[in-house]
C-alpha positions in Angstrom: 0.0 0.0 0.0 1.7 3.5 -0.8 0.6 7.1 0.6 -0.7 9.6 -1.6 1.8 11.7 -2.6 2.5 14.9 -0.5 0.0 18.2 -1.7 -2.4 15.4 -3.7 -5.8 16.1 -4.7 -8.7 14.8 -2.9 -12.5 13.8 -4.7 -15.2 12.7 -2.7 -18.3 10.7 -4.2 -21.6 8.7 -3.1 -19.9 5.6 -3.6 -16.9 4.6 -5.3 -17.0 1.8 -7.9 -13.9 -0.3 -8.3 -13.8 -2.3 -11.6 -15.7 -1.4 -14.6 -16.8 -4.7 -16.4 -20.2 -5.5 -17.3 -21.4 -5.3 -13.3 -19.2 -2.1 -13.0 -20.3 -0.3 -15.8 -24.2 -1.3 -15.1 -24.1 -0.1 -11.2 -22.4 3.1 -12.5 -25.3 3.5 -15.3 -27.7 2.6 -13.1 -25.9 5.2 -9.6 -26.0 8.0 -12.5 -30.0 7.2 -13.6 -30.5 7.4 -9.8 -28.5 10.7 -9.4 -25.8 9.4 -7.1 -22.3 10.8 -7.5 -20.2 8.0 -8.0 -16.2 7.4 -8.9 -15.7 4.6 -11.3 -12.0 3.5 -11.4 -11.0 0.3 -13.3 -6.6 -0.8 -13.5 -7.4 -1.9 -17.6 -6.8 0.2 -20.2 -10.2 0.5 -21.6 -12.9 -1.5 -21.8 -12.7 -5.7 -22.2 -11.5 -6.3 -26.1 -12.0 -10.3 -25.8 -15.3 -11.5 -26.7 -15.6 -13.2 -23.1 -19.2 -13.9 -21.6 -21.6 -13.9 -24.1 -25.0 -15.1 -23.0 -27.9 -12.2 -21.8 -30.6 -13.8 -20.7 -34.1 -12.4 -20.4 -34.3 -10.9 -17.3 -31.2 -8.7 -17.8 -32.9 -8.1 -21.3 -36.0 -6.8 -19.0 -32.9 -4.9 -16.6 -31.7 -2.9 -20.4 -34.8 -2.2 -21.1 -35.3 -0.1 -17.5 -32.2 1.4 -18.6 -33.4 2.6 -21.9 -31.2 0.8 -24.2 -32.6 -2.9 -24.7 -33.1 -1.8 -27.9 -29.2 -1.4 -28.8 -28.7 -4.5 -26.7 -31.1 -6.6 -29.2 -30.0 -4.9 -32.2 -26.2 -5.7 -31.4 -27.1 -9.2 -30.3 -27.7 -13.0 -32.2 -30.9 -14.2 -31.2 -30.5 -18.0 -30.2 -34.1 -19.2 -30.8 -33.6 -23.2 -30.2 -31.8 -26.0 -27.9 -30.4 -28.3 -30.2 -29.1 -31.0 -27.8 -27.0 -34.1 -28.7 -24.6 -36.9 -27.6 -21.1 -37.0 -29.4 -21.7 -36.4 -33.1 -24.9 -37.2 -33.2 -27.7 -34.6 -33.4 -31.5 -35.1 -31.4 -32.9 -32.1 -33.1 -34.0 -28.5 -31.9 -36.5 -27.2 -28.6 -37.5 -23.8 -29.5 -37.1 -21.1 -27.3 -39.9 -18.8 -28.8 -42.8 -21.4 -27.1 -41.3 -21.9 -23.9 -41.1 -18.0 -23.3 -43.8 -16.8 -24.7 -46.5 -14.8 -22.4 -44.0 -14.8 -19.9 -41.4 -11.8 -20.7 -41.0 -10.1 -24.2 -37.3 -11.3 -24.7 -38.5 -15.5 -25.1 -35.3 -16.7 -26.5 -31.3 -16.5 -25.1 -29.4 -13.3 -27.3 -25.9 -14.0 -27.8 -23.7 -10.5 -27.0 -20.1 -10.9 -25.8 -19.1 -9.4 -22.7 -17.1 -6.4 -24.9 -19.9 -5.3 -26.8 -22.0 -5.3 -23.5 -19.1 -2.9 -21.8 -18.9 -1.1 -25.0 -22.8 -0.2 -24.8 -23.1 0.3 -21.5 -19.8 2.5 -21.2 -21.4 4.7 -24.1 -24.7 4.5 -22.4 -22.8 6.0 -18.9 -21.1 8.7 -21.1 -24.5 10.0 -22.4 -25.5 10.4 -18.6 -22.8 12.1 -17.7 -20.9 9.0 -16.3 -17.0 8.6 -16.7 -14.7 6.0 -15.9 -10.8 6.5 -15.0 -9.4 4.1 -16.8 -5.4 2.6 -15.8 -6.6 3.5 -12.5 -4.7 1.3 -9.7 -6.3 1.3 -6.0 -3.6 0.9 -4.0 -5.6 1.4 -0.8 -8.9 0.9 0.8 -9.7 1.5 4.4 -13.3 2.7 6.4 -13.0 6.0 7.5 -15.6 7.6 10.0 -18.9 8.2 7.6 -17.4 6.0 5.0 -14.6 5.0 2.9 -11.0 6.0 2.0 -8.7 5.3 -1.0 -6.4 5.8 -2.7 -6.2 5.5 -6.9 -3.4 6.0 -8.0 -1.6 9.0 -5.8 -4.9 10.7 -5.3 -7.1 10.0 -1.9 -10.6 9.4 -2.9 -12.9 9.4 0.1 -17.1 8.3 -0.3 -19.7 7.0 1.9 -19.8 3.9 0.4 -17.1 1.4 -2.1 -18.3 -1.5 -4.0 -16.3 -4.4 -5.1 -17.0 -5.1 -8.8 -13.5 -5.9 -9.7 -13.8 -9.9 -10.6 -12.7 -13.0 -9.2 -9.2 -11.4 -7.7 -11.1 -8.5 -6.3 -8.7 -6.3 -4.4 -12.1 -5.0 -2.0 -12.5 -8.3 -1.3 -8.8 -9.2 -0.2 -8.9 -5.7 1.6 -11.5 -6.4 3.8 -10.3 -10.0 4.8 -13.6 -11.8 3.3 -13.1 -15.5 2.7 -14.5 -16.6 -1.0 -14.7 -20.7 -0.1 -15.3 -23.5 -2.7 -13.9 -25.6 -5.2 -11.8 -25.4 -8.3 -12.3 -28.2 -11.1 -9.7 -30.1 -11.8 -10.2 -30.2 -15.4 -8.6 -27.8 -18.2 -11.4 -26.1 -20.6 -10.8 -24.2 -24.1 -12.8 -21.4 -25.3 -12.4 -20.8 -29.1 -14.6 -18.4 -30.8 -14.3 -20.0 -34.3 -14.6 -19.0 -38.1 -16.3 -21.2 -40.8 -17.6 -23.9 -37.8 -19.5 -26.9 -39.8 -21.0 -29.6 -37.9 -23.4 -27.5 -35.6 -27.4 -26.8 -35.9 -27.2 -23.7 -37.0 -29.5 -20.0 -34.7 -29.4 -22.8 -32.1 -27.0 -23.6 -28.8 -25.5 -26.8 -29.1 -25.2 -28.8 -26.0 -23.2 -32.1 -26.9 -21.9 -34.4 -24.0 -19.8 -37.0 -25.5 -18.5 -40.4 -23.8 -15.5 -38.5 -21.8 -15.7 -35.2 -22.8 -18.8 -32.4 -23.7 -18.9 -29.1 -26.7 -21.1 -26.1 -26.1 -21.9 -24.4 -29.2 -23.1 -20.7 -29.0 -24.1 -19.0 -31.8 -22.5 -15.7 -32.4 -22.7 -13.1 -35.1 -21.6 -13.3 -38.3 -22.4 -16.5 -40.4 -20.7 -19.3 -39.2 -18.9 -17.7 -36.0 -19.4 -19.4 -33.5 -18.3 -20.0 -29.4 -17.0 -23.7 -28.2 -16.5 -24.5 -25.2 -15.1 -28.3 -24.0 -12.6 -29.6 -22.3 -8.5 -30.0 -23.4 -6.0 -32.0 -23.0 -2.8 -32.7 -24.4 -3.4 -35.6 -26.8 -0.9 -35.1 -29.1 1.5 -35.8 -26.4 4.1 -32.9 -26.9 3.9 -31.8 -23.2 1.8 -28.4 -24.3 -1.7 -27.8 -24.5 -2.9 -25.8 -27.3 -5.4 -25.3 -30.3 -4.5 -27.7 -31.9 -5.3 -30.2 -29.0 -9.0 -28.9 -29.1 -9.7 -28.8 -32.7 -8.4 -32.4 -33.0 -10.5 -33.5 -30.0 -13.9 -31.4 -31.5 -13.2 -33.2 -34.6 -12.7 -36.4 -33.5 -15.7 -36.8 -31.0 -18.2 -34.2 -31.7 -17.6 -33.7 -36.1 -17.5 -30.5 -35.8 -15.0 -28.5 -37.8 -13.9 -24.9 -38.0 -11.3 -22.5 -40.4 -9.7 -20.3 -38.2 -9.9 -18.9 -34.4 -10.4 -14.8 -33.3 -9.8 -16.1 -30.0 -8.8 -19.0 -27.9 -8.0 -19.1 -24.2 -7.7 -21.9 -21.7 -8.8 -21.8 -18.3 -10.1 -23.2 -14.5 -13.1 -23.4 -13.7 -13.9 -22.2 -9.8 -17.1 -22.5 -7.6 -17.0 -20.0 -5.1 -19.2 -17.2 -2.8 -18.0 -14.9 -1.1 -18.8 -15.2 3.1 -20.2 -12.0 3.0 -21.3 -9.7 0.3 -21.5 -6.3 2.8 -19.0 -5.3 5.4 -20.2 -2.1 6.4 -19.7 0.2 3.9 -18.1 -2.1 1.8 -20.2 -4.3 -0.9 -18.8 -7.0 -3.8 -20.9 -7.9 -7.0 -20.7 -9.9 -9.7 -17.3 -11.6 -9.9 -15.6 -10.1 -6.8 -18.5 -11.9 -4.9 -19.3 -15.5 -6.6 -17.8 -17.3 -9.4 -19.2 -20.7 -11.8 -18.9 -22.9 -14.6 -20.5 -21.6 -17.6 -23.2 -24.0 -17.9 -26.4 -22.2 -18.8 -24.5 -18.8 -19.4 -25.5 -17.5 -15.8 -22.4 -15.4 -14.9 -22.7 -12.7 -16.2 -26.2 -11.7 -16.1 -26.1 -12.8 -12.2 -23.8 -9.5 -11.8 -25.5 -7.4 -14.1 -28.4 -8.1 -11.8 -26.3 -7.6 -8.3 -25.8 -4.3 -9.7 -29.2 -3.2 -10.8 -30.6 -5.0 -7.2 -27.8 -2.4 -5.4 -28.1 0.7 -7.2 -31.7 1.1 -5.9 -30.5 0.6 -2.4 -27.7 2.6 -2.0 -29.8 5.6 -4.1 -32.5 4.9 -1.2 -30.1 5.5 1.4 -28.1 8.3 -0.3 -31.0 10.0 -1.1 -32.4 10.1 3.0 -36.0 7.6 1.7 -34.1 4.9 3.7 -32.1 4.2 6.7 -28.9 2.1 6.1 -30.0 -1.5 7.9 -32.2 -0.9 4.3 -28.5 -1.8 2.5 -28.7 -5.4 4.6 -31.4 -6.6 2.2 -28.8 -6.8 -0.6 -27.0 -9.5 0.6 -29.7 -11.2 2.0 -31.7 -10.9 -1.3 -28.6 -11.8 -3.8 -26.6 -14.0 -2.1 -28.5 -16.5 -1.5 -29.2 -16.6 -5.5 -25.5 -16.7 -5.9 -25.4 -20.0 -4.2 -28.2 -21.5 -5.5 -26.7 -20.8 -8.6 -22.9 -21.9 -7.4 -24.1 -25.2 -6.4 -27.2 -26.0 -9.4 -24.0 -25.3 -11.9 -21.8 -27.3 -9.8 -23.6 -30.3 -9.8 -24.5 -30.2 -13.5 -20.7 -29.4 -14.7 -19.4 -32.2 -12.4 -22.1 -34.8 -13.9 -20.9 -33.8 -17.5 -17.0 -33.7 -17.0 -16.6 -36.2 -14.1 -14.5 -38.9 -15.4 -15.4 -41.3 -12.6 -16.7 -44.9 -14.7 -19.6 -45.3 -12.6 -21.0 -41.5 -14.4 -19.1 -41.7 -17.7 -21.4 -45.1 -18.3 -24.7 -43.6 -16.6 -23.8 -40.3 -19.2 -23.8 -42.7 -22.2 -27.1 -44.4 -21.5 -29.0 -41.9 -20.0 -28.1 -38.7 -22.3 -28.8 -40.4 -26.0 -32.4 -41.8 -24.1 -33.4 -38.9 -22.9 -32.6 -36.2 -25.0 -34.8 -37.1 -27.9 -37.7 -37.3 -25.4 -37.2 -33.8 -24.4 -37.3 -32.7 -28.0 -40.3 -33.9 -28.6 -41.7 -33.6 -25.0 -40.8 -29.9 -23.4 -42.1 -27.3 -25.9 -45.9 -28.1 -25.3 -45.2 -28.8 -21.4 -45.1 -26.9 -18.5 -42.0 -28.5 -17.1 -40.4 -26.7 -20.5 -41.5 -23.0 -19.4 -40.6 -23.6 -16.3 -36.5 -24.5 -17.0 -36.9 -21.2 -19.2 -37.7 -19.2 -16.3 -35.1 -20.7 -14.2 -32.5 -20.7 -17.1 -33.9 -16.9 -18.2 -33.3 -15.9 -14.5 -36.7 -14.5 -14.3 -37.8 -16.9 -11.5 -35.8 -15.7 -9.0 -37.6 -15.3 -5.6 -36.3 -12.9 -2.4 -37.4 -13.1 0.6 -39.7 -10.3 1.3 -42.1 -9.9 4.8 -40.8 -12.4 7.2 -44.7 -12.9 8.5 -46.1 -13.4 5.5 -47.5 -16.4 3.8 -45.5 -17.5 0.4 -47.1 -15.9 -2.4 -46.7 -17.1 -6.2 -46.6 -13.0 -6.9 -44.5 -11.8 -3.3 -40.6 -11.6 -3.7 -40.5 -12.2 -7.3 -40.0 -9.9 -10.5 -42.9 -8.4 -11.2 -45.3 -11.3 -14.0 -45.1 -9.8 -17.6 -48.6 -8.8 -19.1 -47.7 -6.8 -22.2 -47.7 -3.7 -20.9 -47.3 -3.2 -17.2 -43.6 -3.0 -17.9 -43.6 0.7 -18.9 -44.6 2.3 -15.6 -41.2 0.7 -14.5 -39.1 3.4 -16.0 -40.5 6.0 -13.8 -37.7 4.4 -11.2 -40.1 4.7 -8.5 -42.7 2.3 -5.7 -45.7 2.2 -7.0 -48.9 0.0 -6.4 -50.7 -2.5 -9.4 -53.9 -3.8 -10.1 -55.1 -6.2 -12.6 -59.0 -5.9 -13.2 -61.4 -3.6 -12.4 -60.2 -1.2 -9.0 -63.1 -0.2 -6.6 -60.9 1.9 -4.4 -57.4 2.3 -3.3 -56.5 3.6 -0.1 -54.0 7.0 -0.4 -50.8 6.1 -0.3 -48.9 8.4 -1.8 -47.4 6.0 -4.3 -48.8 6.2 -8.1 -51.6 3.6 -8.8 -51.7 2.2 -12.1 -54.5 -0.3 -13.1 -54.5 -2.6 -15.9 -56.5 -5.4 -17.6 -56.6 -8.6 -15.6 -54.0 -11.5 -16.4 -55.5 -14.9 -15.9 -52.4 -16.3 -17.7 -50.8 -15.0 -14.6 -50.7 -15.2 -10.8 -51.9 -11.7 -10.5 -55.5 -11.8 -8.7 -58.4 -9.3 -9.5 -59.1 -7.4 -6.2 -55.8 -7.2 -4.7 -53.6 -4.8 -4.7 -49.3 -4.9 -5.5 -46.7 -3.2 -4.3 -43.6 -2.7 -6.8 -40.5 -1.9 -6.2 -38.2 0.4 -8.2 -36.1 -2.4 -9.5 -39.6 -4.6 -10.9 -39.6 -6.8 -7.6 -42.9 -7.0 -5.9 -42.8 -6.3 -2.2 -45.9 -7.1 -1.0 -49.8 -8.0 -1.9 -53.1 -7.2 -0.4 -56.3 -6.5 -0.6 -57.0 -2.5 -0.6 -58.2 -2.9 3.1 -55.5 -3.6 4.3 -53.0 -2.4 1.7 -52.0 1.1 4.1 -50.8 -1.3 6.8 -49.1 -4.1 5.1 -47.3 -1.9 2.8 -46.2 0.3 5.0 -44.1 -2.3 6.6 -42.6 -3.3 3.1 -41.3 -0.2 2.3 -37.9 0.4 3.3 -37.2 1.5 6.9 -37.0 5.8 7.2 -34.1 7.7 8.3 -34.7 8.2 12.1 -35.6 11.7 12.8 -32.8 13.6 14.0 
């Protein structure tokens, strides 16, 4: 750790943001829309220039379209509209996406943007707001002061009421505050290769392929015939190195998949981790810095883009004197607990399709090639089908919400989709829903907006919603006793002085 340097400048901020990939850049988008002052200060040179992460799945679709920009985000993006499972080199067919999706968000399929074009549109996006970013900025240290946080970037002492870790899997908050990030590292090696003139693959379609010891993902990207693998590498050619040419032998060989040339290829570890805590005072991690996976089911990255939009309401709360600070508690209790739900779901699945134990290499043989054709043919007219969508889609995501009250297929989750309740969301403010015709409302100071009834939906004629800002509803009841129940849903008020 080094002093700043003797007659330094000082800035002060809301919050300071360390790292500025995709959870970085959307917290800062998001603290700007909010009107909170915030310091964004990332060690790289500019934004990410490998392709990276590259899945967005609908719900950070719905989190753009708060924003204002899901239409550059679906204009930049390849739309993957089908599953086309298989075992080896053999193909089972396609599940579309559309069917499974439909009625229940407006983005039903997976859109394939890599992680740079996601910075690059969100960094362009912060601009336009007035945002900046001090790029090749090093924090070379991070300590609470009283009413905050101290740093210092780079010679100059930065002090702000709050910091947030967004600054990945090596995340120097994290270190800096002592926080243990516990689980387990695969022991395999994995290649990622985004590939040129790829033959062999079901083309607008994600292409999941176990194979007898070994497994290809297949993502879609854009440009004809570029496309993401991912698999497992090893050095079968036996000259003590592990390269390209290990992978493209081994995709050849067991999946018959070909390609011309590579834009990029990287190998790397996969970890399992969470972070034991993701607030220490004024301290918070997201994304990376707090909980790291496999990339089974492209979750990573939207789980941060999430953390941040779920924390930039919070901390705008609090900065803004419409909360007291025990409101900041709820954002660990509300996201961790997805990040290890999520940790151990991708866990389990990654060690079932790369485990090299006899015992599952045999039950992966005769279980995939029998069951995969079945759920072809089986999941796009069943409710099992939209149901993995919503999980994959990360638009079934529950928090806790009143610790009283009884679980409610509405309560705790994001908001049910109905065509156009969406568009009062942008107003970045609680407000209270009905679907159906509304008798009367008590006054409670929040907007009221009333729409048709759903009965595709769990949304029940008669009762009353409360919303929050970030599309979560916080509580249901019927417009008796909406003053009293949603009075103790909103978030707690500063204590009068």
């Amino acid at each position: 750790m080094t002093a700043p340097a003797p007659g330094a400048s000082q800035a002060s901020c809301d919050v300071l943001v360390v790292g500025a990939g995709p959870t970085g850049l959307m917290l800062a988008n998001w603290l700007a829309k909010l009107g909170v002052r915030a310091v964004v200060a990332d060690g790289k040179a500019g934004p990410t220039r490998e392709s990276r992460a590259l899945v967005v799945q609908a719900r950070s679709l719905e989190v753009y379209d708060q924003l204002g920009i899901g239409d550059k985000v679906i204009a930049a993006a390849q739309t993957a509209r089908a599953l086309a499972p298989g075992f080896g080199d053999r193909v089972f067919g396609r599940i579309p996406l559309g069917p499974l999706g439909e009625g229940r968000t407006q983005y039903p399929w997976i859109e394939i943007l890599e992680q740079s074009r996601n910075e690059k549109i969100l960094y362009e996006n912060l601009r336009s707001l007035g945002g900046a970013v001090r790029w090749g900025a090093t924090v070379t240290s991070l300590q609470p002061v009283p009413g905050g946080v101290e740093a210092v970037i780079d010679g100059e002492k930065v002090t702000a009421r709050f910091c947030v870790g967004a600054d990945g899997a090596n995340s120097v908050v994290r270190k800096a505050r002592g926080i243990g990030f516990d689980g387990v590292t695969n022991p395999h090696l994995f290649y990622v290769i985004d590939a040129t003139a790829v033959g062999g693959l079901v083309e607008g379609s994600i292409n999941v392929r176990p194979g007898r010891d070994d497994f290809l993902l297949g993502f879609p990207m854009y440009g004809r015939g570029n496309w993401r693998l991912i698999g497992l590498v090893r050095d079968d050619d036996g000259d003590g190195k592990v390269g390209e040419d290990d992978a493209r032998a081994r995709i050849r060989r067991d999946f018959a998949v070909t390609y011309a040339d590579s834009r990029w290829f990287a190998t790397y570890r996969v970890h399992h981790r969470v972070a034991a805590a993701f607030r220490d005072g004024p301290f918070f991690l997201a994304g990376d810095a707090a909980h790291v996976h496999s990339p089974v089911g492209g979750q990573g990255m939207n789980t941060g883009l999430q953390d941040a939009h779920n924390l930039a309401f919070k901390l705008a709360d609090v900065i803004h004197g419409r909360a007291a600070e025990p409101w900041l508690d709820r954002y660990e209790a509300e996201r961790r607990p997805v990040a290890h739900t999520l940790v151990a779901t991708t866990d389990r699945i990654f060690g079932f399709i790369t485990s090299q134990r006899t015992s599952l290499r045999l039950l992966r043989r005769a279980i995939v090639p029998l069951l995969a054709p079945v759920g072809v043919r089986a999941l796009p007219g069943t409710s099992g089908g939209s149901r993995l969508f919503e999980y994959v889609s990360q638009i079934r995501i529950r928090y806790p919400m009143l610790p009283d009250e009884p679980r409610d297929p509405v309560v705790g989750r994001r908001l049910p989709w109905t065509g156009d309740n969406y568009a009062p969301l942008r107003s970045l403010e609680w407000q209270v829903h009905a679907y159906g015709e509304l008798t009367s409302a008590p006054d409670l100071g929040l907007p009221v907006h009333v729409f048709d009834a759903a009965p595709e939906t769990a949304l029940r004629p008669g009762t009353l919603y409360l919303v929050r800002p970030d599309g979560f509803v916080a509580a249901a009841a019927s417009p008796a006793e909406a003053a009293e129940v949603f009075r103790r849903a909103m978030p707690p008020p500063v204590p009068a002085a």
